[in-house]
C-alpha positions in Angstrom: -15.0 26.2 53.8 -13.8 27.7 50.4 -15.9 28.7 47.9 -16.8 27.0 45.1 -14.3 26.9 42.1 -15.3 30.0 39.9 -12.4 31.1 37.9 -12.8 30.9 33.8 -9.6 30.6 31.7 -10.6 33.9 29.7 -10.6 35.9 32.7 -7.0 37.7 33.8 -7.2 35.8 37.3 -7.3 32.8 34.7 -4.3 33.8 32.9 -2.9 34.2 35.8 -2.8 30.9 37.4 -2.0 29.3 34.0 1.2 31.8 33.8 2.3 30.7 36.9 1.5 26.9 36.9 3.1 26.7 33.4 6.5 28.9 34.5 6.4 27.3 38.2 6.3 23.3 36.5 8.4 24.5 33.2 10.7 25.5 35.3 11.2 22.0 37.1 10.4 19.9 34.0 13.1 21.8 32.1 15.7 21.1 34.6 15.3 17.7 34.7 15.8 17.5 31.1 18.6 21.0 30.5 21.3 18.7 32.5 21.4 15.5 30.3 22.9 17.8 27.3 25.2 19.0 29.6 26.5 16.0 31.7 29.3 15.2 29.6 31.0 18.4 30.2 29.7 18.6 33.8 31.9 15.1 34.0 35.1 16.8 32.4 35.4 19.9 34.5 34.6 18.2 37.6 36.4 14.8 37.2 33.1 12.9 37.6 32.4 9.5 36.8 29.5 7.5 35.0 28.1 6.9 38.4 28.8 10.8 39.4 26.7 11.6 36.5 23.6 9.6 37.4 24.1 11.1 40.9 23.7 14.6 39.1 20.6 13.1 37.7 18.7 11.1 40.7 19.7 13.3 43.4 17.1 15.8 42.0 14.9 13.1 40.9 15.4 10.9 44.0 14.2 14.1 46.5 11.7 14.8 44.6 10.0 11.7 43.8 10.2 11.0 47.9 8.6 14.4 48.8 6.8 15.3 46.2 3.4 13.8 47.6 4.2 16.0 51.2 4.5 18.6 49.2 0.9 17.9 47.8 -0.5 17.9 51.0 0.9 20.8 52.6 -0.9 22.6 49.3 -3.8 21.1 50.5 -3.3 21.8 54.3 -1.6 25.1 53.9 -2.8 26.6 50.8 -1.8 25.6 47.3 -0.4 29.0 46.2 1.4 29.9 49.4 3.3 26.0 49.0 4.1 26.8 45.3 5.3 30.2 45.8 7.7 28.9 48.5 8.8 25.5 46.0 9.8 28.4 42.9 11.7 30.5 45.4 14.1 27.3 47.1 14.1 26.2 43.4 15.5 29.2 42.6 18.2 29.7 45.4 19.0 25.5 45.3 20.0 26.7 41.0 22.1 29.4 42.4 24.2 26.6 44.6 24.4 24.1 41.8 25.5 26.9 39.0 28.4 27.7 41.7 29.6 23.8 42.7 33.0 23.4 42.6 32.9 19.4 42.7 30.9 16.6 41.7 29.7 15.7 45.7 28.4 19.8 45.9 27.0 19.6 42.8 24.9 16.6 43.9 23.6 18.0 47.4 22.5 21.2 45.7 20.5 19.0 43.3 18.8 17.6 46.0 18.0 20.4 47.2 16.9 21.6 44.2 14.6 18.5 44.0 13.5 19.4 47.6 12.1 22.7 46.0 10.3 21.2 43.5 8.5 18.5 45.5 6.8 21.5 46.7 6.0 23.2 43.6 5.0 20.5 41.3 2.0 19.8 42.5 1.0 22.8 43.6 1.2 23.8 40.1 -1.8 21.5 39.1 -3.8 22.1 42.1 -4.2 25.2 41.8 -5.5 24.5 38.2 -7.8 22.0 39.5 -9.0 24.0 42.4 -9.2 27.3 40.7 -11.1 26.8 37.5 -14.8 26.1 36.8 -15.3 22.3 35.8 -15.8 23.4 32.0 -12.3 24.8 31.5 -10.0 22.6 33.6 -9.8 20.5 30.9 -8.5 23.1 28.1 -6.5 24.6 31.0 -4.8 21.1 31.7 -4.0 20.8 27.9 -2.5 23.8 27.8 -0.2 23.4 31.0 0.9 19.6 30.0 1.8 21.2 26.3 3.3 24.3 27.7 5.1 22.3 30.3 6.0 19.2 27.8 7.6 21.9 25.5 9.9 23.1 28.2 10.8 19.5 29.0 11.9 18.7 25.2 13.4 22.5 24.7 15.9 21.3 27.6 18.7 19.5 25.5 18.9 22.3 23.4 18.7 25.2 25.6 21.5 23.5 27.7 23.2 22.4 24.4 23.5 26.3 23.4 24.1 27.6 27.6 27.1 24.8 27.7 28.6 25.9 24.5 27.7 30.0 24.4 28.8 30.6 28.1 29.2 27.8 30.9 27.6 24.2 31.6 26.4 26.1 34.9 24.4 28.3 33.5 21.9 25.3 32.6 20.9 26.2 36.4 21.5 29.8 36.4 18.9 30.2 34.2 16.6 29.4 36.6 16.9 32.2 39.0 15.4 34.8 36.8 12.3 32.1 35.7 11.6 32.0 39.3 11.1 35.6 39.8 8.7 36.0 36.7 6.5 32.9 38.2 6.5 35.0 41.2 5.7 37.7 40.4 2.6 36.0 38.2 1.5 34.0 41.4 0.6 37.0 43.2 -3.0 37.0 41.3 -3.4 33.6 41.8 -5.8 32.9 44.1 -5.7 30.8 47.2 -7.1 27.6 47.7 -7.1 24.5 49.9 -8.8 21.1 50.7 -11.5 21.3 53.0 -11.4 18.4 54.5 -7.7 18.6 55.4 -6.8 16.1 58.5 -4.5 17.9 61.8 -1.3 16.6 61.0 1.5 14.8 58.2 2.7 12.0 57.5 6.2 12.5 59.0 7.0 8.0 59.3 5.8 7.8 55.4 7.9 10.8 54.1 10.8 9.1 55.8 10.1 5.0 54.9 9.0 6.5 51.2 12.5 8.7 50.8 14.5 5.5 52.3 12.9 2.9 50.3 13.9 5.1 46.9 17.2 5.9 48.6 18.5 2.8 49.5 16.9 1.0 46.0 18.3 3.8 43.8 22.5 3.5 45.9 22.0 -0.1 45.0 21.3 0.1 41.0 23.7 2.8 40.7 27.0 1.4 42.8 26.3 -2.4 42.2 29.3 -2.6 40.1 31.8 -0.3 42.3 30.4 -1.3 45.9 28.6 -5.2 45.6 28.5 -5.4 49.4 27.6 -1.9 50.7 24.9 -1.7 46.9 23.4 -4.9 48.5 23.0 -3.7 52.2 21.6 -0.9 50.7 19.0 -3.2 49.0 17.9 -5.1 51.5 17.4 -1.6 53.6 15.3 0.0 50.6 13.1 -2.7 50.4 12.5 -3.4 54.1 11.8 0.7 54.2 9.1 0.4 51.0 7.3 -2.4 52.5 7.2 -0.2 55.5 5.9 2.4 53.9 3.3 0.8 52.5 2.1 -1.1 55.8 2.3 2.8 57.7 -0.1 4.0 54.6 -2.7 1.5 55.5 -2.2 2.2 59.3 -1.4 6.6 59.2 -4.3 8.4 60.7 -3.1 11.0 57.5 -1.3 9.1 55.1 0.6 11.1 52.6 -0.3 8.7 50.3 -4.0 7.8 51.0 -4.4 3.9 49.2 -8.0 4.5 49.2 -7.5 6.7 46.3 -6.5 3.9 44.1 -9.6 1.8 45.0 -10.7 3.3 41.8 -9.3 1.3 39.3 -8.9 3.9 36.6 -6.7 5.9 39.2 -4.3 2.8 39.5 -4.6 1.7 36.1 -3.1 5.6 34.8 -0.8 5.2 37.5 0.9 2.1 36.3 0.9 3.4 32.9 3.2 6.4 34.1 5.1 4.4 35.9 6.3 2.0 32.6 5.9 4.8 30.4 8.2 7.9 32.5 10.6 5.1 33.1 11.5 4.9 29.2 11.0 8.7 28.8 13.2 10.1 31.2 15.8 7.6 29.9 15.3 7.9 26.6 16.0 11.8 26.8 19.3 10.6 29.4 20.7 8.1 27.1 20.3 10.0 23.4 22.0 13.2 24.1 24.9 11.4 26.2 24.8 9.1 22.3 24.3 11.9 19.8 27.9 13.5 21.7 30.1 10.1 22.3 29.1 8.1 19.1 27.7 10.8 16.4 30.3 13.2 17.3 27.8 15.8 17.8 29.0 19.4 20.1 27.0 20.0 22.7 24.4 22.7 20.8 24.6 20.2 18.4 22.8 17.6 20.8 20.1 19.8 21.4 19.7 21.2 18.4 18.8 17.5 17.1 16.0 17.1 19.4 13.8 20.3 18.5 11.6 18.7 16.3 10.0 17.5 19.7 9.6 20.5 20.7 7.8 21.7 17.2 5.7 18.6 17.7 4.5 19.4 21.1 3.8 23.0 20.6 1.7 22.3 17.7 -0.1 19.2 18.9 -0.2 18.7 22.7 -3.1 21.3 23.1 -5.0 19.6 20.1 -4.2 16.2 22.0 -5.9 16.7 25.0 -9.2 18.4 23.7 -9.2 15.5 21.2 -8.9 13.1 24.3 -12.2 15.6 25.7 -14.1 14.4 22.7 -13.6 10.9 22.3 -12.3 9.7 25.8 -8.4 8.7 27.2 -8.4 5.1 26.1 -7.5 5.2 22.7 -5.2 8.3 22.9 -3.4 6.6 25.7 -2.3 3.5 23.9 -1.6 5.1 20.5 1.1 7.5 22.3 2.9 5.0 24.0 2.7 3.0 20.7 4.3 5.9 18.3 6.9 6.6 21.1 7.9 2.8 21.6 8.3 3.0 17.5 10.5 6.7 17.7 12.5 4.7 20.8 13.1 1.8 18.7 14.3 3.9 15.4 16.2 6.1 17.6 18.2 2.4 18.8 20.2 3.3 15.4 22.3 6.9 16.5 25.4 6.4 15.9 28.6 7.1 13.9 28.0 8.8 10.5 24.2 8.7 11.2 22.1 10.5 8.5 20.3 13.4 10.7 16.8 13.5 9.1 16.6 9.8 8.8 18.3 8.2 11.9 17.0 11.0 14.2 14.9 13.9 13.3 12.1 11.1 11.7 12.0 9.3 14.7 11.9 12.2 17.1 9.0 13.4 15.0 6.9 10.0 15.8 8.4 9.7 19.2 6.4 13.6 19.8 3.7 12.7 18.2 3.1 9.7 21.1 3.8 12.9 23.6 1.6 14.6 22.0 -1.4 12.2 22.1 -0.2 10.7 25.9 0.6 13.7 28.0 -2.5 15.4 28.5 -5.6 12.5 28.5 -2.6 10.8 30.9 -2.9 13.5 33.3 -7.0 14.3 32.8 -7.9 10.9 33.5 -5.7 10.5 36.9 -7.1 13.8 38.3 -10.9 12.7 37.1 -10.6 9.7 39.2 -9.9 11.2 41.9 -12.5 13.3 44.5 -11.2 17.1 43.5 -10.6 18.1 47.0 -8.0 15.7 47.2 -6.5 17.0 44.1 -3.2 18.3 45.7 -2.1 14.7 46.7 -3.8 13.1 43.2 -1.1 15.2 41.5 1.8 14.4 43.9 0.8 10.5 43.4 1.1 11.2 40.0 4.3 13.5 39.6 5.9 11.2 42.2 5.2 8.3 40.3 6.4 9.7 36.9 9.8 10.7 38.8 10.3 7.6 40.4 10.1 5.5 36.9 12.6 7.8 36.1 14.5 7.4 38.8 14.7 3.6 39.1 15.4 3.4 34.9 18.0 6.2 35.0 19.7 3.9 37.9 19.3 0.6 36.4 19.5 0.6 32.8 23.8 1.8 32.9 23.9 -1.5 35.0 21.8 -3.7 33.1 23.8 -2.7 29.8 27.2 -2.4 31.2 28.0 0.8 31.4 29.9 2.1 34.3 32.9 4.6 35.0 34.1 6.7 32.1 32.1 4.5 29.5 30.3 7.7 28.5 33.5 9.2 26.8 34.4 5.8 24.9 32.3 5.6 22.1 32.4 1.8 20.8 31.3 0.8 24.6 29.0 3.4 25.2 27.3 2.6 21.8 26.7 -1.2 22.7 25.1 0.0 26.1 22.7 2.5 24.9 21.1 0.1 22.1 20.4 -2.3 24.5 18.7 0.2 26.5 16.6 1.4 24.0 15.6 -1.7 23.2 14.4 -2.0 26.6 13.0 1.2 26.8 10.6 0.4 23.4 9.8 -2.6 25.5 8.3 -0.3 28.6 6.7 1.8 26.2 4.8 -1.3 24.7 3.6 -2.1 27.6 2.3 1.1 28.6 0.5 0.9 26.1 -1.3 -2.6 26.0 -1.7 -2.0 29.9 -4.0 1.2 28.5 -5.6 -0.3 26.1 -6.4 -3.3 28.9 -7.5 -1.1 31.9 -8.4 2.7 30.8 -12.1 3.3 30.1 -14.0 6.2 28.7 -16.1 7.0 31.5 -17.6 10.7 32.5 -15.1 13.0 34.2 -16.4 13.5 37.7 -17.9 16.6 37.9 -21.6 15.7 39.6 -22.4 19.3 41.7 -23.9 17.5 44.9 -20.4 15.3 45.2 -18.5 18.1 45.0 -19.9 20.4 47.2 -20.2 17.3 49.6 -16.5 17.5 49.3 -15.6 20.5 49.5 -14.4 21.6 46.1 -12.0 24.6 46.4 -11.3 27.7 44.3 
């Protein structure tokens, strides 16, 4: 059995893991955000269409979201470090294949793989902050990763804004080959750790069902228009496979996703909330800098230049957040920052031709961070505290697979729902129409994130009673 988690965050084994965790997930959350900014040239030197584009986008999030909660559990099973380290090092190679993609179709099966790579990385990244430090510092540790790791998700736009313009639009995933070395190079004094109580075997039928069910959902919303027939076969085969893979959950000896987990009711509830709330995120950030370049007339450094005030947000609030969230519990933190971010969403609904910059978006970025800022980290806490910490690998994949699969069925729908399809991204009176409408339903998700928290989430004690988890085995 491992030994009992004993390292403190002040310690150089401490900084350690945090280096790591934070590069290893910064380096995944910023390329799911470094590629909006560049997607519109992406779509001229390639030929690609509206549809080609959200392929660029779901591919990574579509392999990612399916696997992400196997890669949990091989952490778990295999040992959390050893699963990361190998994640940063496919992530790395799968960059090198999409920075040299010579079409749209190449471009998309290297982001696959790339999301491949990070199913196995982004939890581990978590785990081993959970299962390495002593009970009294995971939680300033945790703040620190989520506001580390949320800066490098709102840096994205502009880092990619500046890569497009400076050098190439493929250097958005060339960067990511010498960010993998560093996090490996940091992993090596991370130590090692695994659940326990690990069962003899994986859930091979649930990967599959799961990764069909998303599959077949996510061809539908995104080639509806182009291919009715083949976009409804497609439907009817994603649902048959989700309901599947729920019915082989409750039946799996060792079920990638164990349901038993979300018999606690704060564990579901934070789950639901991420679901409605990374659906208008990840969208959000899609739909803006694709706006800020066809309507506003912005250049592509441009884009991303407009969205740092994020970025200054999170990197002087997020840490401040979740200790704040420490003191007086997850409820109230949880539905303000959906709240401020439905109200950024909404103001942001305005972008558009001749728009005044520190009025019509740098204001409403601001509030739109400040909701990060007060969400991210008492979102993540409180799904981890529900949950036994030896199962902490596959409490993070629930999670992080969750998140990515809002964002992956809002990223597919919404172009459809608001009528954008084809080249509509380079003509800017239609692509204008379709992107207020979407915001509009984006604030609506983020409101109800937030009454859904203020509802369900209660302050109760983080789970940290010694007899319980030595019973189960907690790991360092």
């Amino acid at each position: 059995m491992s030994r009992p988690a004993g390292v403190t965050l002040a310690s150089p084994t401490g900084r350690a893991v945090l280096v790591a965790a934070i590069l290893g997930s910064g380096m995944a959350m910023l390329d799911a955000t470094v590629v909006n900014v560049a997607l519109r040239a992406i779509g001229a030197d390639l030929g690609a269409s509206m549809a080609d584009l959200q392929w660029i986008t779901n591919g990574y999030l579509l392999s990612l979201a399916s696997l992400i909660l196997i890669g949990g559990s091989l952490g778990d099973r295999l040992g959390r470090r050893r699963v990361f380290t190998i994640g940063v090092a496919g992530f790395a190679v799968a960059s090198l294949l999409c920075g040299l993609a010579l079409n749209a179709p190449m471009l998309v099966v290297a982001r696959v793989l790339q999301g491949v790579a990070g199913a196995l990385l982004t939890p581990g990244s978590l785990a081993m902050i959970q299962g390495s430090f002593v009970p009294d510092d995971r939680a300033k540790a945790i703040g620190a990763w989520t506001g580390l790791g949320g800066i490098a998700t709102a840096i994205g736009p502009f880092l990619g804004g500046w890569l497009v313009e400076a050098v190439s639009w493929r250097w958005v995933f060339l960067i990511n080959v010498p960010i993998g070395v560093l996090t490996l190079v940091a992993a090596r004094r991370v130590p090692e750790s695994r659940n326990p109580e690990r069962v003899a075997g994986f859930d091979v039928s649930g990967a599959v069902l799961g990764g069909a069910g998303l599959a077949g959902i996510t061809y539908a919303l995104i080639e509806l228009s182009e291919r009715p027939l083949t976009a409804l076969i497609a439907l009817g085969i994603g649902l048959v496979a989700a309901a599947g893979f729920v019915l082989n959950e409750v039946r799996s000896a060792h079920p990638m996703m164990p349901l038993r987990l979300f018999a606690d009711h704060q564990f579901s509830a934070a789950n639901a909330i991420t679901l409605l709330v990374y659906a208008a995120l990840g969208s959000v950030l899609f739909f803006v800098v694709l706006q800020l370049q066809t309507a506003a007339g912005y250049s592509p450094l441009q884009a991303g230049a407009a969205t740092l005030p994020i970025t200054v947000v999170m990197l002087l609030l997020a840490a401040q957040g979740g200790a704040l969230a420490t003191r007086i519990g997850p409820r109230l933190p949880m539905t303000v920052g959906p709240l401020l971010c439905a109200v950024g969403t909404w103001w942001l609904s305005g972008i558009g031709p001749g728009i005044a910059y520190w009025r019509g978006v740098a204001l409403p970025l601001v509030v739109f961070g400040l909701g990060l800022a007060a969400m991210v980290a008492p979102l993540t806490a409180t799904v981890l505290a529900a949950a036994p910490n030896a199962f902490a690998g596959i409490a993070s994949g629930i999670n992080n697979a969750t998140a990515r699969a809002g964002t992956l069925l809002a990223v597919s729908a919404l172009p459809l729902l608001v009528g954008l399809s084809g080249d509509d991204y380079a003509r800017p009176e239609v692509f204008s129409a379709g992107y207020r409408r979407a915001m509009l339903i984006c604030t609506g998700l983020l409101a109800a994130g937030a009454v859904l928290a203020a509802v369900t989430i209660r302050n109760r004690p983080r789970r940290e009673a010694p007899a319980q988890a030595e019973s189960q085995g907690a790991t360092g």
